[in-house]
Residue, then its C-alpha position, 0 to 999 in steps of 0.5 A: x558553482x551552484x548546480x539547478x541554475x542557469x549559468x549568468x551569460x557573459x556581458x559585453x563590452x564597450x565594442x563587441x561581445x567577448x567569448x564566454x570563459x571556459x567552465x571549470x570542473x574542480x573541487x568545488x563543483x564536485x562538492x556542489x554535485x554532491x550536496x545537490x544529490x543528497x535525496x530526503x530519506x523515505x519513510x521506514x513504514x514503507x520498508x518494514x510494512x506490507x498491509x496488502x498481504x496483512x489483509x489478504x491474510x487475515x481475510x483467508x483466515x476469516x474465509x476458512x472459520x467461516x467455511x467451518x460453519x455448518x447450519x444444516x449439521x447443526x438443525x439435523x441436532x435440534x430435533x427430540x434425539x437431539x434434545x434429549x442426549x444434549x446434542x442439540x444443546x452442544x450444536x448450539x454452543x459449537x455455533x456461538x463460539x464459532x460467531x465469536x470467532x468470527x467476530x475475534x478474526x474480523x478485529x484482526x481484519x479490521x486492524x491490518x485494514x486500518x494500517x493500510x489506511x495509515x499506509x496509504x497516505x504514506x503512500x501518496x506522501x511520498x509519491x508526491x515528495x520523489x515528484x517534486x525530488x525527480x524534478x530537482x533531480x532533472x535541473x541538477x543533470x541538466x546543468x550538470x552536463x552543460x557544466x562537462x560540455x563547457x569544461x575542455x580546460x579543466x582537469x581530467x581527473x576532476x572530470x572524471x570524479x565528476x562525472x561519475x558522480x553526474x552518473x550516479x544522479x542520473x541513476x537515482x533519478x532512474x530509480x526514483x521513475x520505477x519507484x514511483x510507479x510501484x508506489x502507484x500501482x501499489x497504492x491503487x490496490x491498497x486503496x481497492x482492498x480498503x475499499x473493499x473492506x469498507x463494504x464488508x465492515x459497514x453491510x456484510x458482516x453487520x448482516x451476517x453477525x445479525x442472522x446469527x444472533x436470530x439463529x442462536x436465540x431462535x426457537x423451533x427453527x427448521x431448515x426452511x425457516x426465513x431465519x435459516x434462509x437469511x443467514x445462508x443468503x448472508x453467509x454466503x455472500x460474506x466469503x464470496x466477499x471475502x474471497x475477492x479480498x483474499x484474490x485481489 
């Protein structure tokens, strides 16, 4: 018996049309469900990765090292005190190394960004390889019921393996509906924290690092100077940015 095919219809005779013999459930038919049930095997990515939390992790992590960041404290240390005990000389260096940081953590980001991205094509892979499966899933059950409709004859016990088998089926296939649709929704998030991420690595953060080269090379910078006004304005908007990664 093969199960994902119709059963032929019974042929007629000479004089008038004869009964359809009755459909027997045995050994074979029970091998012919098992085979039928076999499901591909998901990828291991999808088991032992969570890229979502990855780049909403880092993101926290890059928020904090920028919240550290003090410009204000630092131009308070610029003036002839400053100068002259070496304080505003360490202000300075505090707010370079702080850049770099920033720029080590951003690697990070960019890192669990880019297994996402990996992911998320996994993602939809395997969406549409359980579509496909769910529609195997649904001709083998079915045939499989006609099969135990049309199976009065046929030994209990065999019916009874059988079915518990067809059950099974039918649990997969349960499953494979909710799977799905978590593949789904997680796909649809991943793809809008990456989205997300692209703006931050293509504008923001090239802004952001750009106003900080002009801080630390800069000269008689003061609170009011349109250096320091671009890099608040740029800071700023990197974790309100950051912030919605972190949240999403």
């Amino acid at each position: 018996m093969a199960l994902g095919t119709n059963h032929s219809c019974p042929t007629p005779n000479d004089s008038e049309e004869q009964p359809a013999p009755a459909a027997a459930i045995d050994d074979d038919a029970i091998a012919a469900l098992d085979m039928a049930a076999r499901a591909p095997r998901m990828d291991n990515n999808i088991l032992s990765s969570a890229p979502a939390r990855d780049i909403r992790s880092s993101a926290n992590e890059l928020i904090e090292m920028l919240e550290e960041i003090d410009l204000r404290k630092m131009l308070r240390k610029q003036g002839p005190i400053g100068r002259f005990t070496g304080a505003a000389v360490e202000a300075r260096l505090e707010f370079e190394l702080a850049s770099h940081r920033v720029a080590d953590l951003f690697r990070q980001l960019s890192r669990t960004a880019q297994a996402g991205g990996r992911l998320r094509g996994i993602l939809d892979r395997t969406r549409l390889e359980l579509i496909d499966e769910q529609a195997r899933l649904a001709r083998v059950i079915s045939d499989a019921k006609l099969l135990v409709s049309q199976s009065s004859g046929s030994d209990l016990a065999l019916v009874a393996r059988f079915e518990r088998r067809l059950s099974n089926i039918m649990a997969m296939e349960a499953a494979n509906t909710l799977t799905i649709q978590q593949i789904e929704l997680s796909g649809s998030v991943l793809a809008s924290l990456l989205d997300r991420f692209t703006d931050i690595e293509t504008l923001l953060l090239p802004l952001w690092q750009r106003n900080a080269l002009a801080i630390i090379h800069g000269e008689a910078i003061t609170p009011r100077s349109s250096v320091v006004t671009a890099f608040l304005d740029a800071h700023r908007n990197l974790i309100g940015f950051l912030k919605k990664v972190g949240q999403e």
